[in-house]
Legacy VTK file of the C-alpha trace (Angstrom):
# vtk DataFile Version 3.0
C-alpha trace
ASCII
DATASET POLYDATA
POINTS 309 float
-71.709 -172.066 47.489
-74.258 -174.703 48.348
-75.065 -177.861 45.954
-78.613 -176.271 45.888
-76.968 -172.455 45.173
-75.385 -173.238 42.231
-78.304 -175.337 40.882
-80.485 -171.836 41.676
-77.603 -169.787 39.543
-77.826 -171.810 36.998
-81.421 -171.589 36.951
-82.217 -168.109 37.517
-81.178 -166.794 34.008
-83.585 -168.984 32.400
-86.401 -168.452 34.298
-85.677 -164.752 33.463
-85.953 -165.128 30.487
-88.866 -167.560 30.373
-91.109 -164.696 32.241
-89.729 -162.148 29.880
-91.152 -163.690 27.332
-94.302 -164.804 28.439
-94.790 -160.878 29.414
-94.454 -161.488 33.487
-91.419 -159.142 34.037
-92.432 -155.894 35.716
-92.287 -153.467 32.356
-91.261 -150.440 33.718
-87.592 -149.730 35.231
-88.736 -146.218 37.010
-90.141 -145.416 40.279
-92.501 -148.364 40.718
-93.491 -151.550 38.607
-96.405 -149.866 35.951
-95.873 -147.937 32.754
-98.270 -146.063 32.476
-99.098 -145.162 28.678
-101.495 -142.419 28.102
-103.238 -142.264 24.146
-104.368 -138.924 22.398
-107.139 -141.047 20.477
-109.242 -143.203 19.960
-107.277 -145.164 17.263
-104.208 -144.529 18.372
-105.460 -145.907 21.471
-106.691 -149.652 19.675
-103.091 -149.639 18.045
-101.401 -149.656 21.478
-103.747 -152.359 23.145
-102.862 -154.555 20.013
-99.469 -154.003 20.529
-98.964 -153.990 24.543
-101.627 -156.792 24.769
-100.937 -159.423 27.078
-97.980 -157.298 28.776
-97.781 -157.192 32.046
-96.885 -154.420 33.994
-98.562 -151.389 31.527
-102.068 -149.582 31.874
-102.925 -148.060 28.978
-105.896 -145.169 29.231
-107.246 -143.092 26.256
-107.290 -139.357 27.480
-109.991 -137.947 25.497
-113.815 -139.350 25.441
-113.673 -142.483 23.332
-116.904 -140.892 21.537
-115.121 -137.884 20.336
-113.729 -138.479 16.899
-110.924 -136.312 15.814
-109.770 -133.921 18.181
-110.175 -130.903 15.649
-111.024 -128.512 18.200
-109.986 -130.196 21.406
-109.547 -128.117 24.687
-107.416 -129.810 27.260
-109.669 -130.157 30.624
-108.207 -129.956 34.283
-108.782 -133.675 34.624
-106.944 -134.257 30.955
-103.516 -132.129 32.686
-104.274 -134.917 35.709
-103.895 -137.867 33.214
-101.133 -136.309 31.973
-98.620 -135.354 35.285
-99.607 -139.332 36.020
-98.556 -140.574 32.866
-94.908 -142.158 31.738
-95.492 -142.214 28.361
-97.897 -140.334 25.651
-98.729 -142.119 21.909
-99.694 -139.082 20.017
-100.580 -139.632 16.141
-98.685 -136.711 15.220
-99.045 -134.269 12.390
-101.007 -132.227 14.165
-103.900 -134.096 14.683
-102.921 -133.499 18.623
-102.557 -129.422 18.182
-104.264 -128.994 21.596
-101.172 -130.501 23.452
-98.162 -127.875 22.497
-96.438 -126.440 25.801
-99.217 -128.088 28.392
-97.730 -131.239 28.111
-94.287 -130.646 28.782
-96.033 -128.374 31.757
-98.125 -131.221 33.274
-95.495 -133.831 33.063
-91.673 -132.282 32.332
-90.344 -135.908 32.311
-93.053 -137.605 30.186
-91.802 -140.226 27.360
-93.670 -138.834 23.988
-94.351 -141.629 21.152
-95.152 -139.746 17.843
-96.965 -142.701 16.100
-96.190 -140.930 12.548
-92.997 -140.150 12.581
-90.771 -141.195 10.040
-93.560 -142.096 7.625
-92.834 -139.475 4.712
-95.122 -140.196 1.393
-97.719 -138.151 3.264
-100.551 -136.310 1.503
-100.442 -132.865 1.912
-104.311 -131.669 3.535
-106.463 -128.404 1.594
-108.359 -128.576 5.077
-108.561 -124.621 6.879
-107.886 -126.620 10.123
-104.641 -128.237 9.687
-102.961 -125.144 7.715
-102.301 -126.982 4.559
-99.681 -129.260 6.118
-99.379 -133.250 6.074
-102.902 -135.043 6.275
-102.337 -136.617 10.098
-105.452 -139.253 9.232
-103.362 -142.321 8.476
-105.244 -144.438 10.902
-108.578 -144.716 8.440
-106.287 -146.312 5.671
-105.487 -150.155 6.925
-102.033 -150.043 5.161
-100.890 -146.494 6.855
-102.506 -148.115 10.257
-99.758 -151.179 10.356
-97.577 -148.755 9.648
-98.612 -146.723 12.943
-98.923 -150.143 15.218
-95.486 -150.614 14.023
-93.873 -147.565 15.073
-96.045 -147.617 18.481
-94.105 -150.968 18.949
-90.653 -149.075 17.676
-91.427 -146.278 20.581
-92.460 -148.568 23.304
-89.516 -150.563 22.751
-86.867 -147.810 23.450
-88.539 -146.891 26.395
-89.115 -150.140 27.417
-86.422 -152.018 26.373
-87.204 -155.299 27.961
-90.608 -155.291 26.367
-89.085 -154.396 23.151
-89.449 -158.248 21.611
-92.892 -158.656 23.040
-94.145 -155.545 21.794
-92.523 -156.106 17.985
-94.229 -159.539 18.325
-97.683 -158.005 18.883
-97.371 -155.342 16.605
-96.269 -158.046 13.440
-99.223 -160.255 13.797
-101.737 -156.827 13.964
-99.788 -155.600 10.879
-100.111 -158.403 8.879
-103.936 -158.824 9.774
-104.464 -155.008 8.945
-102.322 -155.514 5.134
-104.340 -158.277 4.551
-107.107 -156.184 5.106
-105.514 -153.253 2.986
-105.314 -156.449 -0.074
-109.019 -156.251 -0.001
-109.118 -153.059 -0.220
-107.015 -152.628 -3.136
-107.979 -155.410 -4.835
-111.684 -154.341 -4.466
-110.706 -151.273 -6.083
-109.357 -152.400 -9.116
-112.931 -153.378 -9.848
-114.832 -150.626 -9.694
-117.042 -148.927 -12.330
-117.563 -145.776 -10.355
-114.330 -143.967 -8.899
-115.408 -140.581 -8.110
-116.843 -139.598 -4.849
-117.021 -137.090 -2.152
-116.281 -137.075 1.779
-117.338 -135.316 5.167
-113.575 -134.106 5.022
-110.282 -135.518 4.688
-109.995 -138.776 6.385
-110.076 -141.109 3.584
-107.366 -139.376 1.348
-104.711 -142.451 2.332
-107.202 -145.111 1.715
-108.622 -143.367 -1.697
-105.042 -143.489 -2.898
-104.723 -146.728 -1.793
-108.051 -147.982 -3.521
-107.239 -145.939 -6.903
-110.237 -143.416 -5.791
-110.674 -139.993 -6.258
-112.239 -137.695 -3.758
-113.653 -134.789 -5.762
-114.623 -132.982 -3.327
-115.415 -132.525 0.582
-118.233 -131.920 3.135
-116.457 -129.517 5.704
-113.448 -128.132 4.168
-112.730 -127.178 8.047
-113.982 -129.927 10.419
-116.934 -129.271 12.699
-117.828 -125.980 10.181
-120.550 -127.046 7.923
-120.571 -125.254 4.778
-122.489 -122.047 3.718
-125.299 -121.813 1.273
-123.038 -120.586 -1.440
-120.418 -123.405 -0.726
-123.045 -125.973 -0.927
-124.617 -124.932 -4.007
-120.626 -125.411 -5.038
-120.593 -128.838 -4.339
-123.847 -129.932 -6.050
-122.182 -128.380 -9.181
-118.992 -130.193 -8.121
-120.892 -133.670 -8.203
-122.640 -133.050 -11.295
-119.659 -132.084 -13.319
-117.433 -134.828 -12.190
-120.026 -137.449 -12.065
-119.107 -138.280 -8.497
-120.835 -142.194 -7.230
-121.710 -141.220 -4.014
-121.629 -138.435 -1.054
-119.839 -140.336 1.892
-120.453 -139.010 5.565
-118.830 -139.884 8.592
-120.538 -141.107 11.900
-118.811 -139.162 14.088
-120.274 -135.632 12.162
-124.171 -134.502 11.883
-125.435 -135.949 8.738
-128.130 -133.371 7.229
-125.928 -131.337 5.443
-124.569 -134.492 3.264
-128.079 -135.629 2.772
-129.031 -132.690 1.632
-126.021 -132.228 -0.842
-126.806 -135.774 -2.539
-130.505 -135.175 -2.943
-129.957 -131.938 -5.147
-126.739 -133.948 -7.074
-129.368 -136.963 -7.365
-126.581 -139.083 -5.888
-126.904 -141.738 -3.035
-125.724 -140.738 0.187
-124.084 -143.774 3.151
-121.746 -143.653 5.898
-117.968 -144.744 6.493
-116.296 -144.788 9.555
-112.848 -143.627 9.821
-113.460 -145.259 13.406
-112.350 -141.867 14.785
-114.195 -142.770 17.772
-115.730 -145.823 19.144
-118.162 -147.587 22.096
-116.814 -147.130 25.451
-114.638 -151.091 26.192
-113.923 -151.124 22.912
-113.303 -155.102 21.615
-109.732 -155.137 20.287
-110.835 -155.974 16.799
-113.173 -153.282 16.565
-111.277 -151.484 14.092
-110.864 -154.335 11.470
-114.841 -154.732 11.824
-115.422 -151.437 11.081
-112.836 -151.310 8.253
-114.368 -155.068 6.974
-117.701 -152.777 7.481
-116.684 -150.173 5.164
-115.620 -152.118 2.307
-119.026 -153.929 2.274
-120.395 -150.144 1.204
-117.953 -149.061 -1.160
-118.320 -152.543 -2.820
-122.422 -152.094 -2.767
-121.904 -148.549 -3.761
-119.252 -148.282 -6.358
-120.356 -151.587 -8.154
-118.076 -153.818 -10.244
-116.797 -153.285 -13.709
-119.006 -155.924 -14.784
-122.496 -154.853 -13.314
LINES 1 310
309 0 1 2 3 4 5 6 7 8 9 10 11 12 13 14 15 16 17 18 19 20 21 22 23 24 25 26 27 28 29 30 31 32 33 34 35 36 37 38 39 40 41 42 43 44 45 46 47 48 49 50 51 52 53 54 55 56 57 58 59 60 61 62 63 64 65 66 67 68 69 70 71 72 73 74 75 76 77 78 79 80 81 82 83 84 85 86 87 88 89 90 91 92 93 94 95 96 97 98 99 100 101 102 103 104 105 106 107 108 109 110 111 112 113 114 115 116 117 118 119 120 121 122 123 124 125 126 127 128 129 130 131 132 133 134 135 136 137 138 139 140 141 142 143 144 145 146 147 148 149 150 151 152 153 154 155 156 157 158 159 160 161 162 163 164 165 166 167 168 169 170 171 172 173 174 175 176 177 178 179 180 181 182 183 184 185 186 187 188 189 190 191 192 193 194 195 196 197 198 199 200 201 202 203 204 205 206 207 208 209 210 211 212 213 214 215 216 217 218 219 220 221 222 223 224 225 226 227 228 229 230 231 232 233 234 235 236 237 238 239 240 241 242 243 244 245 246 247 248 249 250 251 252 253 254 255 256 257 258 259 260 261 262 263 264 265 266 267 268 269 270 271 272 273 274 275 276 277 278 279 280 281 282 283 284 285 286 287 288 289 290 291 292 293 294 295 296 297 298 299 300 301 302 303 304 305 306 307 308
């Protein structure tokens, strides 16, 4: 070997490693150079561009219509099974938020990679909703502490697939975390000082970050998403608010907002939005979720009031 040859072996490890590291490796050890990471939504969606940012390598495409909010009643489309046979790898929240998928996955894509962004997280709340069957509550993502919980495990799943990613990804997914518990802090901390406590939802996103804030949701909107309640069930919840004093009725963005209107004015009770940020703007910014979040604590401050007002 060459002078110049055994200067380049020396070498080459190092620049390995140096590219590895600043994300320049090709990220994907099957057929061709691009993983190709396919999200069930929106949020889970954010969670892996925070994690694989900077990565090269990766695409990373959100199946559903950003727009959409929770896929409740989601029919897969011909183009969706497309997206699907294409795709390496599929970040799913899990807990059946993703109930449309079942057997047509496997179908459109046999050898697809599946990342279960809730797995392993087990103090879960158990949902009264018709529509997920009384089973976990899968809407960990509107609760900043149970979303750095999610980024983490996105990181986790990438990793095994990817192994030489693996550091990069648990890089990204640490900083996020720590930016979204700081923003869980405020949250908590925020509602320690609240006068009012009681309140009432569009349905049950915000269980995780009620428990988190000390809150109790008394009652809800649509006790089966996207079917608005009847006559006598509204009539219910007026009576609901009255005896329990609720603060506020609480409706979501992503759901038509008569019905809650309605509801407040005959409980004489204010009426504002939260955003579970379900759904968002087409091109998303990557910090569009801690906005929102930083957005909804602004209301339930204004809303709830302090101890001391």
């Amino acid at each position: 070997m060459t002078m110049l040859g055994r200067s380049l072996a020396r070498l080459t490890p190092f620049l390995l490693l140096l590219t590895a590291a600043l994300g320049l490796a090709p990220a994907w050890a099957g057929e061709g150079t691009t993983l190709r990471i396919l999200c069930g939504t929106f949020p889970i969606y954010q969670f892996t561009r925070q994690v694989t940012q900077g990565r090269m390598g990766l695409e990373v495409e959100l199946m559903i219509p950003p727009g959409l909010g929770c896929p409740h009643d989601y029919a897969l489309t011909p183009q969706d099974m497309a997206r699907i046979a294409k795709a390496d790898v599929f970040v799913a929240n899990g807990l059946g938020l993703e109930e449309f998928l079942g057997q047509p996955l496997r179908r459109a894509n046999p050898k697809i990679k599946l990342i279960e962004a809730s797995q392993g997280i087990t103090d879960l709340i158990q949902t009264q909703e018709e529509g997920h069957k009384h089973g976990p509550n899968p809407h960990l993502f509107a609760s900043p502490a149970q979303a750095a919980r999610l980024v983490r495990n996105i990181a986790a799943g990438l990793g095994r697939i990817e192994p030489g990613g693996g550091v990069y990804y648990q890089r990204n997914a640490e900083a996020y975390a720590h930016r979204l518990e700081k923003l869980a802090e405020e949250f908590k901390a925020a509602g320690r000082t609240f006068k009012f406590r009681n309140i009432v939802t569009e349905h049950e996103v915000f269980d995780y970050l009620a428990r988190d804030m000390g809150l109790t949701i008394v009652a809800v909107i649509e006790e089966n998403p996207g079917r608005e309640p009847s006559a006598a069930e509204m009539i219910g919840l007026v009576k609901r608010i009255k005896e329990t004093g609720a603060a506020a009725v609480f409706t979501e963005p992503q759901y038509p907002a008569k019905v809650g209107r309605t509801i407040a004015r005959e409980a004489g009770v204010p009426v504002h939005v939260l955003d579970p940020v379900a759904s968002g703007p087409e091109n998303a910014p990557l910090d569009h979720y801690e906005k929102v979040m930083t957005g909804n604590l602004a209301v339930l401050k204004k809303v709830l009031g302090g101890k001391s007002d």
